[in-house]
C-alpha positions as CSV (number, residue, x, y, z in Angstrom):
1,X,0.0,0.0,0.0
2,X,2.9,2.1,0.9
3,X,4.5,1.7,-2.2
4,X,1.5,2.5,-4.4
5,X,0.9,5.5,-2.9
6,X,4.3,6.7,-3.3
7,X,4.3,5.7,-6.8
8,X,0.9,7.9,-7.4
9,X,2.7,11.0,-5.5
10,X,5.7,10.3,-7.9
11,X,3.3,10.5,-11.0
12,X,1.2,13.2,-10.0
13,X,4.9,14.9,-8.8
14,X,6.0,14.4,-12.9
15,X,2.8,15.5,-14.3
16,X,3.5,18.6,-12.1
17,X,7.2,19.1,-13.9
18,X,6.5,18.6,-17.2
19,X,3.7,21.2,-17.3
20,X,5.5,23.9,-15.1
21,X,8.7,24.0,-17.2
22,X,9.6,23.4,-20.7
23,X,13.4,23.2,-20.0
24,X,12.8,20.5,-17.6
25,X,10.6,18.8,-19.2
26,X,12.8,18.5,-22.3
27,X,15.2,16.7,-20.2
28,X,13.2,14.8,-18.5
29,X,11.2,13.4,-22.0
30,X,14.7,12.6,-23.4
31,X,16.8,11.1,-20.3
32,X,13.3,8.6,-20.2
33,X,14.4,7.4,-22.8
34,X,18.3,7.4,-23.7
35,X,19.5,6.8,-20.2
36,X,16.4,5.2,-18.5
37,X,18.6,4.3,-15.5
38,X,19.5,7.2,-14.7
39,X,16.1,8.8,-15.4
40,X,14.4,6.2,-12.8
41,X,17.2,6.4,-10.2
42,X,16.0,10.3,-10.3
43,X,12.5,9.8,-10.3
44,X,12.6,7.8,-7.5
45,X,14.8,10.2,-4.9
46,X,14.0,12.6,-2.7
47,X,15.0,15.0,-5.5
48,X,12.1,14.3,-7.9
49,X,9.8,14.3,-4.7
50,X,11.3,17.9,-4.7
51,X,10.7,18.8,-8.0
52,X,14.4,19.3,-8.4
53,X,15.5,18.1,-12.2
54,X,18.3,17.6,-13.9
55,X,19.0,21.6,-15.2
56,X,18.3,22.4,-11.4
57,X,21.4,20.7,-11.1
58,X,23.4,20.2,-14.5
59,X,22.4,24.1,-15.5
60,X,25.5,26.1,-16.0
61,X,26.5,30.0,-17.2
62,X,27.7,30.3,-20.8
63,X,31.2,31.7,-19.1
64,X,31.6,28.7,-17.0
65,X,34.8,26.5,-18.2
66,X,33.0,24.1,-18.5
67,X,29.4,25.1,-20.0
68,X,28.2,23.2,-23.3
69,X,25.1,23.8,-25.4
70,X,23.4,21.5,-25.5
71,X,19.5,21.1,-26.7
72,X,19.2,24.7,-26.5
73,X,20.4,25.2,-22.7
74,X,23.8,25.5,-21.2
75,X,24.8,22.6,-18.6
76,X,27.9,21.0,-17.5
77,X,27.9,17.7,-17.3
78,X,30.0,17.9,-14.0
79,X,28.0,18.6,-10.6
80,X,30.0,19.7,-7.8
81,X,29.8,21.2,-4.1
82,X,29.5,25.1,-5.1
83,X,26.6,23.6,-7.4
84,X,25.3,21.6,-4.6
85,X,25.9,24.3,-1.8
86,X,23.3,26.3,-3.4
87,X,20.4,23.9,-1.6
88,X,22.8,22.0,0.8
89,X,25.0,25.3,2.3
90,X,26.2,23.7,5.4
91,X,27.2,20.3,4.4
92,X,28.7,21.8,1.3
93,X,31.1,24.0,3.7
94,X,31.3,21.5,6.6
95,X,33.4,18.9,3.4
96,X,35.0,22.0,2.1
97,X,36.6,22.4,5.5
98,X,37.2,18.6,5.5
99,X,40.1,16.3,5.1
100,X,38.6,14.6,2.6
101,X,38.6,18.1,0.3
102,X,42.1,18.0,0.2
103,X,42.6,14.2,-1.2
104,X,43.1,14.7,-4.3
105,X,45.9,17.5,-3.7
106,X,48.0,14.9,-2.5
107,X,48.2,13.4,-6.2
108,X,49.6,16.8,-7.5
109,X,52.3,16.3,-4.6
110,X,55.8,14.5,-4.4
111,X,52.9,11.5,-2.4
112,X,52.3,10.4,-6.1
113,X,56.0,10.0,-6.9
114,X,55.7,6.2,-6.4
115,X,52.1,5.4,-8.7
116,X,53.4,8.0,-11.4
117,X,57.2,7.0,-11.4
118,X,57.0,3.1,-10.2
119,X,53.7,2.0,-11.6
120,X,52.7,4.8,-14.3
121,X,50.8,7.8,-15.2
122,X,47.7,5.6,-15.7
123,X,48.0,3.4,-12.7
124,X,47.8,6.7,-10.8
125,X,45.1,7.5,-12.7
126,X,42.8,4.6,-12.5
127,X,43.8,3.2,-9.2
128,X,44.8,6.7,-6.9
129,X,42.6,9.2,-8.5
130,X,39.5,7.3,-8.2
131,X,39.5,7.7,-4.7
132,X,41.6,10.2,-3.7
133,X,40.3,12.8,-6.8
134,X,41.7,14.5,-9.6
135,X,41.8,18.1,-11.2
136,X,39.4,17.9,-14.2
137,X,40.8,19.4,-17.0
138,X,39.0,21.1,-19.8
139,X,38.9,19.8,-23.4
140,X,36.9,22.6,-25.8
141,X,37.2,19.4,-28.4
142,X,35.2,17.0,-26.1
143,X,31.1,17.0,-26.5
144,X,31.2,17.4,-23.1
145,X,34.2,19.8,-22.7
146,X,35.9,17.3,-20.3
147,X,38.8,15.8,-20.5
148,X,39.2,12.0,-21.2
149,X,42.2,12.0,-19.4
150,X,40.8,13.4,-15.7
151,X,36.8,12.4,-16.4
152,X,35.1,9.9,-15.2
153,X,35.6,10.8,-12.0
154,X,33.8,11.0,-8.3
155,X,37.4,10.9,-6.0
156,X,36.3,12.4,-2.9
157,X,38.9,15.2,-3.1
158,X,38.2,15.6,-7.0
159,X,39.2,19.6,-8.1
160,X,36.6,21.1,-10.0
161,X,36.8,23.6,-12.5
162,X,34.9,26.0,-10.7
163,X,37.6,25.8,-8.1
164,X,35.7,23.7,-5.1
165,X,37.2,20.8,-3.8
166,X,35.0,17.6,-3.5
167,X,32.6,15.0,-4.9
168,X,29.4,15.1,-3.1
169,X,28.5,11.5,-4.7
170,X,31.6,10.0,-3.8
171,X,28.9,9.3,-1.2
172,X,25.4,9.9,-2.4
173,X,25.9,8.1,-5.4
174,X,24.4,9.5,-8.5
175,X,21.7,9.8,-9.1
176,X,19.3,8.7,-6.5
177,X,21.6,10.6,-3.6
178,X,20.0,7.8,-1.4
179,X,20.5,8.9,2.5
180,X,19.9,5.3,4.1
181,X,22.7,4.2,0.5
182,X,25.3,6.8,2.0
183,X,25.0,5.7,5.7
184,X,25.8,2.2,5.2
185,X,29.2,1.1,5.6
186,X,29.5,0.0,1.6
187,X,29.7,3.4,0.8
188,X,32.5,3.9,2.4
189,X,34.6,0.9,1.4
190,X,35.6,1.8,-2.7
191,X,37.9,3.4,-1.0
192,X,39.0,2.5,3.1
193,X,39.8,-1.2,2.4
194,X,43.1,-2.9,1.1
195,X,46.6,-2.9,2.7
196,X,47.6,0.3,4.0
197,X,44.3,1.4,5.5
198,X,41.4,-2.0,5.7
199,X,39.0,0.1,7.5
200,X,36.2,-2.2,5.6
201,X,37.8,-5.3,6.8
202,X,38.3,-4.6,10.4
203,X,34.7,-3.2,10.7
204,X,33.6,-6.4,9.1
205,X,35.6,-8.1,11.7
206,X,34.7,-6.5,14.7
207,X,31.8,-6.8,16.5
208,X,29.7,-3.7,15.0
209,X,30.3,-5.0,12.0
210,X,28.6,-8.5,12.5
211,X,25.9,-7.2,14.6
212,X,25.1,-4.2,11.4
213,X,25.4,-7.2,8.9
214,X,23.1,-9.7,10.7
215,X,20.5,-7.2,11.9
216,X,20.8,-5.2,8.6
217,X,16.6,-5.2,8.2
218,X,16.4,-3.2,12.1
219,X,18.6,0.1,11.1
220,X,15.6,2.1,10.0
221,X,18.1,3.3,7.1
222,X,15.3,5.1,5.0
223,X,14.2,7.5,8.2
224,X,14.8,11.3,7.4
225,X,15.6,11.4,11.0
226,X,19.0,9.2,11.6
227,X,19.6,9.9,15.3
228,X,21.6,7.2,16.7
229,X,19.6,5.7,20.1
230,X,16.6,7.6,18.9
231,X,16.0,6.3,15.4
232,X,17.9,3.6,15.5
233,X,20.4,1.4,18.2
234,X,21.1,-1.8,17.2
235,X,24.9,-1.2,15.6
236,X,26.5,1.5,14.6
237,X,28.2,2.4,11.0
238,X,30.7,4.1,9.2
239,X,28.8,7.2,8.9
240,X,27.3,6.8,12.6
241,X,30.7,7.3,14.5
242,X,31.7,9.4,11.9
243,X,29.0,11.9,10.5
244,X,25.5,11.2,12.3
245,X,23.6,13.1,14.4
246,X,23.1,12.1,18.3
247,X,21.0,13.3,20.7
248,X,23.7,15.7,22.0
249,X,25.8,16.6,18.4
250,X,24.7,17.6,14.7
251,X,25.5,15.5,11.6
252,X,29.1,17.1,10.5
253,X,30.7,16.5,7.0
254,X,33.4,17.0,8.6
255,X,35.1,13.5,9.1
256,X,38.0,15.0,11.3
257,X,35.6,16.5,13.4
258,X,36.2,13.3,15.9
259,X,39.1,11.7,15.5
260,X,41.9,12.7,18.2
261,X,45.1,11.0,16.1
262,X,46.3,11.1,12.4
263,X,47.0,7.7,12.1
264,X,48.0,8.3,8.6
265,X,51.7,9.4,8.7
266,X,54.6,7.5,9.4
267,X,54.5,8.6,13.3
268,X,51.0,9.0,14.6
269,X,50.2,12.6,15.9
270,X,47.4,14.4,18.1
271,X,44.8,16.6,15.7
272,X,44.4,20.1,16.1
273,X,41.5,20.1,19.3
274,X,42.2,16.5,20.0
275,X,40.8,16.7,23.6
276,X,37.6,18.3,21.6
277,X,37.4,15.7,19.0
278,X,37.8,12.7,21.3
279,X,35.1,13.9,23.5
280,X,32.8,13.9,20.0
281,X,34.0,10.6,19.4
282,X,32.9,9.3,23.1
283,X,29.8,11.2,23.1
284,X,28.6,9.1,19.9
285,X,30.2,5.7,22.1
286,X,28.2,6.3,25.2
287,X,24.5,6.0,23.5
288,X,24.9,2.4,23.6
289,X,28.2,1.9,26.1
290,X,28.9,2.8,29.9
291,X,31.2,5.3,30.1
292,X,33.8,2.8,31.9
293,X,33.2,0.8,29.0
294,X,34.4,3.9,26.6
295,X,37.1,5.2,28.8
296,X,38.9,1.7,28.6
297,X,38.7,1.6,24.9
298,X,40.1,4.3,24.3
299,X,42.9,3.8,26.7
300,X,43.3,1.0,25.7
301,X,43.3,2.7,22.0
302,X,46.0,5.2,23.2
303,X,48.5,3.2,24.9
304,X,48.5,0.9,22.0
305,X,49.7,4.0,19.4
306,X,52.2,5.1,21.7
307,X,53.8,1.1,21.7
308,X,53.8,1.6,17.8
309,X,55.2,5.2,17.7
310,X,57.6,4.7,20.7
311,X,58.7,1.2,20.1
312,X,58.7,0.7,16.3
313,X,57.3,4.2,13.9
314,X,60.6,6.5,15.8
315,X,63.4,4.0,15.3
316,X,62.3,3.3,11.6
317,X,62.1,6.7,11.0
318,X,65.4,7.9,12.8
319,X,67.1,5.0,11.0
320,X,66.1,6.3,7.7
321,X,67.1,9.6,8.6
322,X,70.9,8.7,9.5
323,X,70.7,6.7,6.3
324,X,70.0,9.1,3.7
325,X,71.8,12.5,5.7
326,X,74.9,9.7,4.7
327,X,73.4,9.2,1.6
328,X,74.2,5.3,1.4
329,X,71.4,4.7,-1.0
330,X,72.7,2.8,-4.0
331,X,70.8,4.3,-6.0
332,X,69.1,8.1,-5.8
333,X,66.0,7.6,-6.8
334,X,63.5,6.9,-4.0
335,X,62.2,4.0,-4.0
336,X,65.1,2.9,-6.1
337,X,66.5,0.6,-3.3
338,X,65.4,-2.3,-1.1
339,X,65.3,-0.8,2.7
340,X,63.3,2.3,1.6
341,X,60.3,-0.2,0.1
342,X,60.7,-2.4,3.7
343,X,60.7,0.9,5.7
344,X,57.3,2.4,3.7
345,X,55.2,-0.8,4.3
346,X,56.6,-0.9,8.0
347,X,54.5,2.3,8.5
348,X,52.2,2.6,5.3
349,X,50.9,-0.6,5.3
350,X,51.5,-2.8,8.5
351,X,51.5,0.2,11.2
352,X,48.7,1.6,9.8
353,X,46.9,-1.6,9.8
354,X,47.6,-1.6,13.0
355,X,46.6,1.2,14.3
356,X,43.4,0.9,12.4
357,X,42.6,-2.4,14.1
358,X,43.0,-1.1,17.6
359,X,40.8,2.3,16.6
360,X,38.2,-0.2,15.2
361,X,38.1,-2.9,17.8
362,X,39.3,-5.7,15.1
363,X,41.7,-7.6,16.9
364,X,43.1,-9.8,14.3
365,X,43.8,-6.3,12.0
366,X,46.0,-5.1,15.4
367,X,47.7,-8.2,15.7
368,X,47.7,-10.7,13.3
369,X,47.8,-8.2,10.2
370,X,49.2,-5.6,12.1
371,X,51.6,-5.1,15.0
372,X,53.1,-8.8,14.3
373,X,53.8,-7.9,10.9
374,X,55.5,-4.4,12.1
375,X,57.6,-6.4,14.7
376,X,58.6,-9.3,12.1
377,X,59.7,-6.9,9.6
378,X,61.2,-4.5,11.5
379,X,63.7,-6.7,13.5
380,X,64.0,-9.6,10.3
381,X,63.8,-7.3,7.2
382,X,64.9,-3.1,8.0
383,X,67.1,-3.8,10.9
384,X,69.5,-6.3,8.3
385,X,69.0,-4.3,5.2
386,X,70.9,-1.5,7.2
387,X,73.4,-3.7,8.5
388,X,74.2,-4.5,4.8
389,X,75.2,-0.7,4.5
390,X,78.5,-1.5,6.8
391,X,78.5,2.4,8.2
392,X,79.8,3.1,11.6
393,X,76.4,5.8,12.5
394,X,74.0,3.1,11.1
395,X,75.8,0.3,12.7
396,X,75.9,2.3,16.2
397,X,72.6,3.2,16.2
398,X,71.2,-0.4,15.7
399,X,73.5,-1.6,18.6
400,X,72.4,0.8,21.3
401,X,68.9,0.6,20.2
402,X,69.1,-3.6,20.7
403,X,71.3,-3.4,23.8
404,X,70.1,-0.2,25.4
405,X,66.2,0.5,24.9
406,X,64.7,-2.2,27.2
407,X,61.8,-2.7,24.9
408,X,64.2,-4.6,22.2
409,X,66.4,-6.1,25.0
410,X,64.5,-9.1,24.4
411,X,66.2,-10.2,21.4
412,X,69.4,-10.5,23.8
413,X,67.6,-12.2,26.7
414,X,67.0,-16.8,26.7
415,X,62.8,-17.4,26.3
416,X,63.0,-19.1,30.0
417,X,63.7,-15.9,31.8
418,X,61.5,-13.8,29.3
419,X,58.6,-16.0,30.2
420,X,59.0,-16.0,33.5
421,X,59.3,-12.2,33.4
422,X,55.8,-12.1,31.4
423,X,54.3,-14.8,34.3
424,X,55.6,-12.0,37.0
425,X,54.1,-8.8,35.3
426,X,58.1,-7.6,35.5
427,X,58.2,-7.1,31.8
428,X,54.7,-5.0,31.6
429,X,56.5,-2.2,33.3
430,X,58.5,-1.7,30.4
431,X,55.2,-0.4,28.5
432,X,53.1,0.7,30.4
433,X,51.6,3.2,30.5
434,X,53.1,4.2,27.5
435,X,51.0,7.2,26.7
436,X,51.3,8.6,29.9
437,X,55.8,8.6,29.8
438,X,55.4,10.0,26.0
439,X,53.0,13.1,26.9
């Protein structure tokens, strides 16, 4: 019955359209037809229910860059935030000021040195650019005036011509801009899964994963109202610890607005207004978990970092540091010699699996796939591919690190007494309370 009725309002919504404006009814007549997918993904969304149509959206100045005739009215084939911000003004800003805005700088950075120089212009541009974003270029020879080269493309950091930063439907796909599509987790894993940062996996892993996947039919995804304990409570998402409202915070597109590290670099770091930002994050835990509960995880959370920064991440990195100030690379090119590739999946790939499992509450991602993969590699693969130098500086540093810092001392040490030290509680005082000695 529900259904019906919605398809009558839809009808009676169309009829209203087509007689109301002849631009919009153009399109509408001749998308029906030549792209019917498209045209009934529209029809269908909260959009058409609006009597927003496609020039509403697509309808561009002559001057823009990238402005076409076409049937008799100016569009551009490319929708983006400023066109967007004219209806959505808030969320438009709140990803302007986001991190994910600035994605798809990082590939007109020396970060897309490896893809580009290793792999090849194209790998970069099928594989990095479709999720971190490119800069669409112009082509006045194109039907469309876009570039072949830089379009297709929704990368959530995409640069516009029109000089915003962003791909709304990197999210709300196109061209049904579904809410209950965007707050699922699968709308956020084109791009967070994979080696270097499996935020897909570990969510599948961890216990709000299984409980989203197997009590899918109870989130109430389709409610206009998404408040988390309100309108929903049985697990939480991607875009619920992330994005969604609760009963004390608004729905940000801002996705740094509560995350207190930047597990992302080599050596994790606090955010600008961590204390702030972790307090967001908590306030979203403690709709369904005591605040003991919450405190502990993210001590727990915290501690764990500072074992990968303290123990493994500052080593690495000051190892590689005395190694090319001496410049006992081989070879000049980065990326050019064995120990530099070891050293970038220590941190890129293992240490930030790692640190995403721990964030995430997916065990196996923090140890199997991540901190015992950072340990293995860094004592059985860096440590000897700098020995292989033979320099005095880079031999030194290796030998007080091993026989000086208690927390490698091990190596040194017979299993019997190391046992016993773990059956004591004599060798926890070496770590903890990490995060407290490193503040």
């Amino acid at each position: 019955m529900r259904q019906s009725v919605l398809v009558i309002l839809l009808l009676l919504n169309f009829i209203a359209l087509l007689s109301a404006d002849d631009e919009a009814a153009q399109c509408l007549v001749c998308h029906q037809e030549t792209t019917p997918g498209l045209y009934l993904q529209w029809y269908e969304s909260p959009h058409a229910m609006s009597e927003i149509t496609c020039i509403d959206c697509h309808g561009a100045d002559p001057s823009d860059p990238d402005a076409f005739l076409h049937e008799d009215s100016y569009i551009a084939t490319l929708v983006t935030p400023g066109d967007c911000g004219v209806c959505h003004e808030q969320e438009a800003e709140e990803v302007g000021n986001s991190y994910h805005a600035t994605a798809g700088m990082i590939l007109e950075s020396a970060d897309a040195y490896l893809a580009n120089v290793a792999g090849g212009h194209q790998a970069m541009v099928t594989g990095c650019e479709s999720c971190h974003g490119a800069r669409v270029e112009i082509d006045p020879d194109s039907p469309n005036k876009l570039a072949a080269t830089s379009w297709p493309n929704s990368g959530i950091g995409r640069i516009n011509p029109d000089g915003t930063k962003g791909s709304c439907n990197a999210c709300h796909m196109r061209h049904g801009f579904s809410k209950a599509q965007a707050r699922q987790p699968e709308a956020c894993s084109k791009c967070h899964l994979g080696p270097d940062h499996p935020q897909k996996e570990v969510y599948e892993e961890s216990k709000h994963g299984n409980t989203y996947y197997t009590n899918v039919d109870k989130m109430n995804l389709d409610s206009y109202s998404w408040v988390v304990g309100e309108d929903y409570y049985i697990a939480p998402t991607c875009a619920t610890c992330h994005m969604t409202a609760t009963s004390d915070q608004p729905t940000t597109h801002d996705v740094g607005q509560r995350l207190k590290w930047t597990l992302r670099p080599p050596i994790s770091k606090f955010k600008d207004d961590h204390e702030t930002k972790r307090e967001n994050m908590a306030d979203v835990c403690q709709t369904c978990h005591a605040g003991t509960f919450v405190d502990g995880h993210f001590h727990q959370f915290d501690a764990f970092v500072e074992l990968y920064n303290i123990k493994f991440a500052r080593p690495a990195t000051d190892l590689m540091k005395i190694v090319r100030e001496n410049k006992l690379l081989e070879r000049e090119a980065a990326f050019g010699n064995e120990i530099e590739w070891i050293y970038w999946e220590l941190w890129h790939h293992e240490g930030r699996r790692a640190r995403h499992g721990v964030a995430m509450a997916g065990p196996d991602y923090a140890w199997w796939h991540g901190l015992y993969d950072v340990a293995h590699n860094f004592y059985f693969e860096l440590l000897p591919a700098a020995r292989e130098l033979h320099h005095p500086e880079v031999d030194k540093f290796i030998d007080n690190l091993l026989s000086s810092d208690p927390m490698h001392q091990w190596l040194g040490q017979n299993t019997k007494d190391l046992k016993q030290a773990i059956k004591t509680g004599s060798i926890r005082d070496i770590y903890n309370p990490l995060y407290e000695a490193d503040k």
